[in-house]
TORRO-19901 format. One record per residue: residue in one letter; x negated, y negated, z negated of N, C-alpha, C in turn. Coordinates in pm, whole numbers, padded with zeros to 5 digits, always signed. Example, Ala and Ser with C-alpha at 12.3 -4.5 7.8 and 13.67 -1.06 7.14 Angstrom:
! TORRO-19901
A-01319+00569-00780-01230+00450-00780-01320+00330-00780;S-01285+00225-00708-01367+00106-00714-01290-00003-00787;
//
This chain:
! TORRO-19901
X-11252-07461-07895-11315-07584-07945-11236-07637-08064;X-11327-07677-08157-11232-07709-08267-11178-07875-08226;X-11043-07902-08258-10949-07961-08193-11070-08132-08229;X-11044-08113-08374-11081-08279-08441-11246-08300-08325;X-11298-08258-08331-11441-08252-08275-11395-08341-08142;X-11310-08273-08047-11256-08306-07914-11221-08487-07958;X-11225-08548-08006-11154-08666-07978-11255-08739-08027;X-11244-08866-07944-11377-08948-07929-11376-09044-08011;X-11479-09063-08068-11484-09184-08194-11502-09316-08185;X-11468-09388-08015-11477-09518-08025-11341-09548-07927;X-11257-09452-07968-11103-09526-07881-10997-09460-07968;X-10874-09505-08008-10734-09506-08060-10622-09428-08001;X-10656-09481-07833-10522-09454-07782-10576-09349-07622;X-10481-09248-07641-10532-09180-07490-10397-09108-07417;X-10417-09125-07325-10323-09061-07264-10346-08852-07270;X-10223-08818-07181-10274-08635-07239-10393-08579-07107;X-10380-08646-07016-10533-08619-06927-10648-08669-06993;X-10642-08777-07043-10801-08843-07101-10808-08713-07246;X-10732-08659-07310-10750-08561-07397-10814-08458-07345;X-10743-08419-07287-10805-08303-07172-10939-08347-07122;X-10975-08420-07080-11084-08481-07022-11235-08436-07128;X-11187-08422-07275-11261-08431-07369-11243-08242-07441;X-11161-08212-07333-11206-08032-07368-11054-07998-07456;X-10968-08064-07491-10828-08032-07555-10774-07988-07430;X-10649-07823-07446-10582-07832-07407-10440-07839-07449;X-10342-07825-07430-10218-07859-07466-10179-07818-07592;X-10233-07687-07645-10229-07615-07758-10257-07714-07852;X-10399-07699-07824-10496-07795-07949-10383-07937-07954;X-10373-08013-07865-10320-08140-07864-10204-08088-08007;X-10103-08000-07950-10003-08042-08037-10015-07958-08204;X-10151-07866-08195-10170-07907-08326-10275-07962-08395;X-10308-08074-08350-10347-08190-08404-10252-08317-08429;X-10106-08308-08365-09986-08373-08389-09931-08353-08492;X-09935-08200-08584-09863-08132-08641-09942-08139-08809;X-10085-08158-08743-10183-08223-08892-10192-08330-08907;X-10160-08445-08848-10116-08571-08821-10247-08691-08738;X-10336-08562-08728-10437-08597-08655-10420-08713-08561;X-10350-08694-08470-10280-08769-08313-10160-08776-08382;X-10064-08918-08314-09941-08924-08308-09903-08934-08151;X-09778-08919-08120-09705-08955-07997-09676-09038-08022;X-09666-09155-07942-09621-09257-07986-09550-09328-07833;X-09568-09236-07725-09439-09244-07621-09539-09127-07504;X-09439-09101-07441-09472-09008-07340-09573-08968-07253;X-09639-08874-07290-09809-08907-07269-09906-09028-07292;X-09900-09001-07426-09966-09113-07487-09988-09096-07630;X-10072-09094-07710-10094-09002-07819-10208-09166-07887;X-10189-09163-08055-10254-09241-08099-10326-09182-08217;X-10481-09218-08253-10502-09147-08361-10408-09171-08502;X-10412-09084-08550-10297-09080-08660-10373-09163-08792;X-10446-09168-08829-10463-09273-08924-10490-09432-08905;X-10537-09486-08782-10549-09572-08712-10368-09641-08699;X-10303-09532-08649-10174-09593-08612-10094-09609-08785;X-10110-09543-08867-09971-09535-08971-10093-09655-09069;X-10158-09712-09042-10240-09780-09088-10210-09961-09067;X-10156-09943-08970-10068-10048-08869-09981-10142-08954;X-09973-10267-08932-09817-10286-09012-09728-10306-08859;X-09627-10339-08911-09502-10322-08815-09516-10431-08688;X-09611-10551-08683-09597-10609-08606-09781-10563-08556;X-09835-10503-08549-09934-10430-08478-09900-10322-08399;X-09809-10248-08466-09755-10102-08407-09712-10195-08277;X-09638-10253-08292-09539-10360-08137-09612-10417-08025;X-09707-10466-08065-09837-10472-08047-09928-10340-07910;X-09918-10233-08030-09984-10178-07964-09927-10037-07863;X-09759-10065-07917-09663-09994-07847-09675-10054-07694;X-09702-10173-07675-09714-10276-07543-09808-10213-07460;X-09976-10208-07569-10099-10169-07510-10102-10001-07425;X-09991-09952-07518-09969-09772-07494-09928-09745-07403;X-09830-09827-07324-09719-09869-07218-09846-09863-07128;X-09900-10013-07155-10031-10019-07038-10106-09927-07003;X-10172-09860-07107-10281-09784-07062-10207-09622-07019;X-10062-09618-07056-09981-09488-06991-09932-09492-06849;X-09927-09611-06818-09898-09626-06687-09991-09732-06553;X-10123-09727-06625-10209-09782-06544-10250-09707-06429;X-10221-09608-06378-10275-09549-06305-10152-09478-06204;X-10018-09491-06282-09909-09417-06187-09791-09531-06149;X-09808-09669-06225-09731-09769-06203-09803-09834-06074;X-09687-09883-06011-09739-09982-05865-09751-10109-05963;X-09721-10128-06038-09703-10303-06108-09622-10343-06076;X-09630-10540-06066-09492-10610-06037-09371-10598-06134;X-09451-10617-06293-09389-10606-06395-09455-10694-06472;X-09349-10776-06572-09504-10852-06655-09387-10772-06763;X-09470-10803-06916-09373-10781-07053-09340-10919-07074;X-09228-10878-07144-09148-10986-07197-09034-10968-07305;X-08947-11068-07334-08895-11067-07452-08970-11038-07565;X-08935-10956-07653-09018-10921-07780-09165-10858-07730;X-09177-10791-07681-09305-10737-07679-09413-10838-07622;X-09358-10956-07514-09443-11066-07500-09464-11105-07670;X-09331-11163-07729-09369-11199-07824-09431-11183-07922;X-09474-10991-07938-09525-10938-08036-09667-10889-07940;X-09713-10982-07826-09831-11012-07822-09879-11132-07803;X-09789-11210-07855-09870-11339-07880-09822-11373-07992;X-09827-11272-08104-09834-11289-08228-09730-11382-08314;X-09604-11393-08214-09483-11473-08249-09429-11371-08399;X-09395-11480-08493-09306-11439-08604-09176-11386-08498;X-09164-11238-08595-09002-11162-08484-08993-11097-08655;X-08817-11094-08676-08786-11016-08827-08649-10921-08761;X-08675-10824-08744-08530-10752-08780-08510-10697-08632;X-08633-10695-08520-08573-10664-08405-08662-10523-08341;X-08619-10474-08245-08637-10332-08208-08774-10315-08158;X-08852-10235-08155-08988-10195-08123-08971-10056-07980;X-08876-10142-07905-08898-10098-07765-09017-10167-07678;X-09043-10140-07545-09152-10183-07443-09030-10264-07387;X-09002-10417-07387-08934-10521-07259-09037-10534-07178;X-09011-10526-07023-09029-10571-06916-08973-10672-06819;X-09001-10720-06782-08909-10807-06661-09001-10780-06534;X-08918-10730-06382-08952-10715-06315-08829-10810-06143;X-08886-10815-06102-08783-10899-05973-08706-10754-05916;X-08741-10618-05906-08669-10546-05853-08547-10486-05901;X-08470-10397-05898-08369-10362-05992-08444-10243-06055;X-08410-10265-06221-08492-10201-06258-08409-10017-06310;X-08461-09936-06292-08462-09764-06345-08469-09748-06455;X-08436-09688-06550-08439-09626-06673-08444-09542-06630;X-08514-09477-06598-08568-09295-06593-08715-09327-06556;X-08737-09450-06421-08909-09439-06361-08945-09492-06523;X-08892-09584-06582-08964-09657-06698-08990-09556-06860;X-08883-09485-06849-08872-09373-06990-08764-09438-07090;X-08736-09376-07114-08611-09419-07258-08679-09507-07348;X-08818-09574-07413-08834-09600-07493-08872-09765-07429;X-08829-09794-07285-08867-09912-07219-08772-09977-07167;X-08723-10080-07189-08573-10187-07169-08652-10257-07037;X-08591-10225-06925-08634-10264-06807-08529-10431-06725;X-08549-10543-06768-08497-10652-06699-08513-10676-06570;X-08382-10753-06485-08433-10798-06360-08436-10973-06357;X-08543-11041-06334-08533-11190-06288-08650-11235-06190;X-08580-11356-06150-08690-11421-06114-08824-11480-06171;X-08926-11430-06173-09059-11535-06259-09165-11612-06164;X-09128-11761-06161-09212-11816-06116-09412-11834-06174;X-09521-11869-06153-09577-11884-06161-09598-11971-06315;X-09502-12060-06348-09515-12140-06458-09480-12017-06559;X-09390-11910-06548-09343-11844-06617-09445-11732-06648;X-09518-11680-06617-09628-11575-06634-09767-11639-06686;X-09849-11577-06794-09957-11605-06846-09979-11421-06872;X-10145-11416-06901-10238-11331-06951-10231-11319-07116;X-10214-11244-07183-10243-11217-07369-10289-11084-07346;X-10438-11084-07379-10539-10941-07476-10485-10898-07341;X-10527-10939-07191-10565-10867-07055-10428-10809-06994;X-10335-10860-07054-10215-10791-07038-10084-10944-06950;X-10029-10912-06838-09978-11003-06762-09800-11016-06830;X-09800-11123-06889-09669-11085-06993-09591-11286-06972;X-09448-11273-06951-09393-11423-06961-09435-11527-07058;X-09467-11639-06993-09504-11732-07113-09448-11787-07272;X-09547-11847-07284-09434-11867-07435-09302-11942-07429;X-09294-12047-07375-09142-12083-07334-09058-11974-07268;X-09073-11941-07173-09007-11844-07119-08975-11694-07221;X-09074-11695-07258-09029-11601-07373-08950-11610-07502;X-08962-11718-07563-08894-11800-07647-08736-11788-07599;X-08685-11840-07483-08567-11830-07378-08526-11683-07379;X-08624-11597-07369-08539-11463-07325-08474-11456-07476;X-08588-11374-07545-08552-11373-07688-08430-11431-07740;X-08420-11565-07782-08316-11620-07818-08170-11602-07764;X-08182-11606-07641-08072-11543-07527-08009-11408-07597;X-08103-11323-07654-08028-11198-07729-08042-11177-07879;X-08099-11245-07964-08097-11319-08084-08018-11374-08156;X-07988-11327-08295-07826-11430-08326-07941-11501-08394;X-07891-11606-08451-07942-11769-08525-08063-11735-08600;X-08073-11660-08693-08195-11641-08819-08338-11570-08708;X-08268-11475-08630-08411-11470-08546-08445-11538-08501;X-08382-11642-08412-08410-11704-08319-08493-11867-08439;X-08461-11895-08510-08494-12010-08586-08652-11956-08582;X-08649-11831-08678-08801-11762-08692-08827-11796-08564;X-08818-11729-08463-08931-11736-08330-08949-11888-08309;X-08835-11919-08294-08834-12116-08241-08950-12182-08323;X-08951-12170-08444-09033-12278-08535-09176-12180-08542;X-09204-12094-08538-09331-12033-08469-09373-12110-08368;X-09357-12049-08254-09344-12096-08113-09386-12264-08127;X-09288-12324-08207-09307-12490-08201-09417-12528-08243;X-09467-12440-08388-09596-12450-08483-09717-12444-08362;X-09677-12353-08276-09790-12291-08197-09826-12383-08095;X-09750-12464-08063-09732-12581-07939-09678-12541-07831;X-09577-12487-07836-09464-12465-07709-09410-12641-07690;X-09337-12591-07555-09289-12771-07510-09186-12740-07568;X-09137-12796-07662-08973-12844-07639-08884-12897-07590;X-08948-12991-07511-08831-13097-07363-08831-13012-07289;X-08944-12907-07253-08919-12794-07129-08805-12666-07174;X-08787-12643-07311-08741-12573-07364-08574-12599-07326;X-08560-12740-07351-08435-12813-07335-08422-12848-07248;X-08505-12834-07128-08449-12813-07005-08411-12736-06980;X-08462-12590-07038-08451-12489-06974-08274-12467-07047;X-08289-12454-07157-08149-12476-07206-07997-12546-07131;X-08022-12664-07114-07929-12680-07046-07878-12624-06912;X-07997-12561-06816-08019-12513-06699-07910-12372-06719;X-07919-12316-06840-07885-12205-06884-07724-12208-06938;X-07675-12326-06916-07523-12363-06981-07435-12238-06924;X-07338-12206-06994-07224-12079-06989-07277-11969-06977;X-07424-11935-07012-07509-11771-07027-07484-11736-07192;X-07434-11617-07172-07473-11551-07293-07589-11613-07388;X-07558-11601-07542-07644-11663-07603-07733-11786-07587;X-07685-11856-07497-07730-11986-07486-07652-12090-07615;X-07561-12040-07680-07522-12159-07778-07635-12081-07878;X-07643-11995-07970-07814-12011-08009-07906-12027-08002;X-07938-12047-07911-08038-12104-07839-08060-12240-07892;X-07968-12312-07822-07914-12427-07810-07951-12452-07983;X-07914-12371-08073-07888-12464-08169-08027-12393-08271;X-08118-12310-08230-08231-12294-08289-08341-12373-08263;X-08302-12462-08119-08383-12589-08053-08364-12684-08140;X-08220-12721-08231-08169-12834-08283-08260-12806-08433;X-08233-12747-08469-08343-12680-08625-08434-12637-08622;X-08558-12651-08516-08647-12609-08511-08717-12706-08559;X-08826-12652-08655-08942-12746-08704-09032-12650-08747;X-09150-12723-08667-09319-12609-08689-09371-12645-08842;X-09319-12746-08887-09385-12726-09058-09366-12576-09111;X-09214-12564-09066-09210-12358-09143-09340-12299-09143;X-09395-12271-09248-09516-12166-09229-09513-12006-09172;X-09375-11956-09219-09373-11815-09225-09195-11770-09190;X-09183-11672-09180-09083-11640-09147-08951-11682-09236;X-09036-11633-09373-08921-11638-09482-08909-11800-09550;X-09001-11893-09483-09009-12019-09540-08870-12063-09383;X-08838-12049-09261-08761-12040-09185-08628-12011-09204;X-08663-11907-09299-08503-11858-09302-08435-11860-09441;X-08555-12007-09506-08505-12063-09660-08467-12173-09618;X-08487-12236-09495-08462-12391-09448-08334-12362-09350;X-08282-12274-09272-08161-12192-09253-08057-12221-09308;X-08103-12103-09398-08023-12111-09547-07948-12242-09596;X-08035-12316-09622-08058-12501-09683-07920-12565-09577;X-07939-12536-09472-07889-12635-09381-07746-12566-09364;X-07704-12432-09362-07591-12351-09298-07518-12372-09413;X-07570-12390-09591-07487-12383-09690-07467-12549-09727;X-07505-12631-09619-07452-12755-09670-07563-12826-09819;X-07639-12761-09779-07707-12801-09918-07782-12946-09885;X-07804-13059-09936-07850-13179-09918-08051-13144-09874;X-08086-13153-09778-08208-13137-09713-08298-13185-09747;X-08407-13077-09753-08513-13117-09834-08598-13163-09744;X-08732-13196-09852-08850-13233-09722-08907-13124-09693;X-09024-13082-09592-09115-12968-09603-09223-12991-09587;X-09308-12950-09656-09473-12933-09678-09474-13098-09813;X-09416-13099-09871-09403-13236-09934-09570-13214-10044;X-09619-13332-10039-09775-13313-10113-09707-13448-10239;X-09764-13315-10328-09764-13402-10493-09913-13393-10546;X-09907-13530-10607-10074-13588-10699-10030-13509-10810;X-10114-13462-10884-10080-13439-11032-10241-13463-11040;X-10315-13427-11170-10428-13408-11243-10544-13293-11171;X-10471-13189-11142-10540-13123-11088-10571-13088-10908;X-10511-13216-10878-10535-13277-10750-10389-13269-10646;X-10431-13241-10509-10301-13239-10423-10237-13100-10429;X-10113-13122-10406-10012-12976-10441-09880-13004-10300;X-09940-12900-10212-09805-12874-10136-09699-12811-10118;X-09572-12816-10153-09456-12801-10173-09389-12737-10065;X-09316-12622-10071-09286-12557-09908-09154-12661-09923;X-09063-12670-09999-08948-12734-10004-08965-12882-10112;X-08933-13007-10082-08877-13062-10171-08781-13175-10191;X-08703-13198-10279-08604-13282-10333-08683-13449-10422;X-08758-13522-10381-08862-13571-10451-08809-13663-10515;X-08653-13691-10481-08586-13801-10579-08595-13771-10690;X-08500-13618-10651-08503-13584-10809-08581-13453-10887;X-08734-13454-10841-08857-13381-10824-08807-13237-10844;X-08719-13215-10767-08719-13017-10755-08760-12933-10642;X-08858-12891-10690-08909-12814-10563-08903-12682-10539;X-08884-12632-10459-08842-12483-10394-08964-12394-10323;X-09000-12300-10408-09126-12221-10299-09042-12076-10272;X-09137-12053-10149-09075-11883-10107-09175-11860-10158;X-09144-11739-10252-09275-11633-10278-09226-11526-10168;X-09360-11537-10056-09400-11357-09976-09551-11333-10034;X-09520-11249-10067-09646-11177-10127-09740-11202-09987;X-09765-11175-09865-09860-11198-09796-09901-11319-09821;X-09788-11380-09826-09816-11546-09831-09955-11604-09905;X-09970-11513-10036-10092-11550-10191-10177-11455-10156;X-10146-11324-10148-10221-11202-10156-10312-11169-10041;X-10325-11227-09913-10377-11164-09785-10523-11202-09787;X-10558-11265-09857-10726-11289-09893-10803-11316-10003;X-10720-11312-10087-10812-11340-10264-10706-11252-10362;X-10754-11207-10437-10684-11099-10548-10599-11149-10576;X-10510-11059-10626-10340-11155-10721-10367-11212-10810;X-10491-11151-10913-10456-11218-10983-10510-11361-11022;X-10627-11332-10955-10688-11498-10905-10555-11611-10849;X-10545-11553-10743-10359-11635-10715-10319-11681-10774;X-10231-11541-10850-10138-11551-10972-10203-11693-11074;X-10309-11642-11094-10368-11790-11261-10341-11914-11201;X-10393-11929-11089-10399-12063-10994-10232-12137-10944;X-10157-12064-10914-10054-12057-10940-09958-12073-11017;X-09970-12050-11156-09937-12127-11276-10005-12236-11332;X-10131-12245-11312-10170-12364-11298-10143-12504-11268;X-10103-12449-11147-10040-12574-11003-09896-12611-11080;X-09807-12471-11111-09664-12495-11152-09667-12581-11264;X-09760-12558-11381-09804-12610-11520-09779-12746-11472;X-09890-12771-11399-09970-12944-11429-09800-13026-11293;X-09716-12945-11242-09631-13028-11151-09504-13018-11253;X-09487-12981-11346-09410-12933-11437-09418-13079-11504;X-09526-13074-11585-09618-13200-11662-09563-13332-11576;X-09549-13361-11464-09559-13452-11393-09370-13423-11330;X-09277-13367-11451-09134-13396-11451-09101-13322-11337;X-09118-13207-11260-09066-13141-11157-09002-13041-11186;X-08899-12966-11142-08858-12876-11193-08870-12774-11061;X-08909-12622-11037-08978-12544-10962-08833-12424-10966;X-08808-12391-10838-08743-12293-10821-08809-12191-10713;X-08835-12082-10761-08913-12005-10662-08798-11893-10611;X-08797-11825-10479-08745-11755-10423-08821-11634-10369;X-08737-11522-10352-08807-11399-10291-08733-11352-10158;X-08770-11278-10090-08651-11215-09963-08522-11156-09998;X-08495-11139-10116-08387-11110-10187-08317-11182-10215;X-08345-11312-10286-08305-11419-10245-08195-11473-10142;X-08229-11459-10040-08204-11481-09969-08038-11420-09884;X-08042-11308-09947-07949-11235-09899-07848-11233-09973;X-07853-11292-10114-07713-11363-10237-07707-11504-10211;X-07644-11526-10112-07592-11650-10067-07551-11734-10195;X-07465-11709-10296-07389-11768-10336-07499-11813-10434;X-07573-11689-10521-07654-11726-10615-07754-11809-10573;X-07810-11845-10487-07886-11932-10451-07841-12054-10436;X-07737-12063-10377-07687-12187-10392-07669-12231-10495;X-07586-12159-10585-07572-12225-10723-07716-12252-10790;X-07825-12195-10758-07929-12213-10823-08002-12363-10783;X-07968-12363-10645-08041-12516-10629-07951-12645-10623;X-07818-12602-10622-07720-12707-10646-07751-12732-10804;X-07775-12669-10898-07781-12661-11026-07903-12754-11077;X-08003-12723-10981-08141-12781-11027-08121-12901-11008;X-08055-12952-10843-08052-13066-10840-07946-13193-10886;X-07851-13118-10949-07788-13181-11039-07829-13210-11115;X-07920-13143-11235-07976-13159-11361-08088-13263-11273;X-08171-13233-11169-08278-13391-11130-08202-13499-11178;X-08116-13526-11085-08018-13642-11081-07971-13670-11232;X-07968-13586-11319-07920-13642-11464-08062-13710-11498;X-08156-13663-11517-08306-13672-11537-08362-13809-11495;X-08346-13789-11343-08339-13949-11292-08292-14025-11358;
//
């Protein structure tokens, strides 16, 4: 049977019996792996190959979760929910810089061999407040997840998830309960102090870890989401200094680009800068690069806002 024919045109993900099921045997499977047809993408479990490298990085996590599920729906007893990141990377939490393993939390002690090498198996208690449903899948809630996470998170992740999470309407008094409950645990002083800087105005990851930045280098604190009148109507500001009108944007390209052309953007965009320019502001834009020359950045907005203050 010719291999491509064998695979069914209204599903992604199959395990190596449901292949079989459709007339592949082991042969065919692995060379259709080898044309990039199918990927492996964990241990009996195979994804179509353009479907998956099609993915961005927080879908793959996503659907590394779903692969888990549908690989072990039938040989797992359960009495597992997901959690940590993979809760989080199904409920669509901002996560930057962290591993695309399967977390679980289960009450028993957990195996690394029943689970497979590519699955970080936890043991705790989860009460009822602690478990919710995301896309049919039984995974720790968002507080509770928020908690694990951060628990193994140094500061810049944990800010990202926190001010997500907050945007999204997590409790924060429950959060800070849970926090204190948690005194002398590992990673509880980040925790602790991604609760203290958390604010859901952050839009995006990298607008999070420009307000970070702001606060760790001592830099005098801006406002966020600050709205300026000019001529060509209201203009919101990811960062601003409004004494002495300097304002700070993150450029992420998703940020402009994820639904109207660049260069539509782009015109509109100088536009906005033009007419807030006109109206005495001075505009410092940033990239993710940025971010990672500490020093030059600082000097760049210590600089701007010195020259405000002369201006003033």
């Amino acid at each position: 049977m010719n291999g491509r024919a064998g695979l069914s045109a209204t599903a992604n993900l199959w395990r190596t019996n449901e292949l079989m099921e459709q007339g592949l045997n082991s042969r065919a499977i692995a060379a259709l792996v080898r044309k990039g047809v199918l990927i492996r993408i964990r241990r009996g479990c195979y994804a179509r190959g353009s479907w998956w490298t099609g993915l961005k990085t927080s879908g793959r996590r996503r659907q590394l979760v779903h692969a888990h599920a549908h690989g072990t729906r039938t040989t797992s007893a359960g009495g597992f929910v997901y959690s940590h990141t993979s809760s989080a990377g199904l409920r669509r939490l901002h996560l930057w810089d962290v591993d695309e393993v399967v977390h679980l939390t289960q009450s028993g002690r957990p195996s690394g061999i029943s689970h497979g090498r590519d699955v970080v198996a936890h043991t705790s208690k989860l009460n009822s407040r602690d478990v919710s449903f995301v896309d049919g899948l039984p995974c720790t809630s968002l507080e509770r997840t928020v908690v694990d996470c951060c628990l193994m998170f140094n500061l810049r992740q944990s800010i990202i998830l926190m001010d997500h999470a907050a945007r999204l309407g997590a409790d924060l008094p429950l959060l800070r309960e849970q926090c204190t409950a948690l005194a002398g645990r590992n990673g509880v002083i980040t925790l602790r102090q991604a609760l203290q800087l958390a604010d859901p105005r952050s839009e995006s990851a990298g607008e999070s870890l420009t307000r970070e930045l702001i606060h760790r280098l001592r830099i005098p604190a801006p406002e966020l989401q600050y709205v300026v009148h000019t001529t060509l109507g209201h203009h919101r500001l990811d960062f601003a200094w409004p004494a002495r009108k300097v304002a700070l944007e993150f450029d992420g390209k998703s940020k402009y680009f994820e639904y109207r052309p660049p260069q539509e953007v782009i015109y509109e965009e100088r536009r906005r800068e033009k007419a807030l320019m006109e109206e005495g502001w001075t505009f410092l834009r940033v990239e993710w690069k940025h971010l990672f020359n500490e020093a030059e950045f600082k000097y760049r907005v210590l600089r701007a806002l010195a020259q405000g203050s002369q201006d003033g």
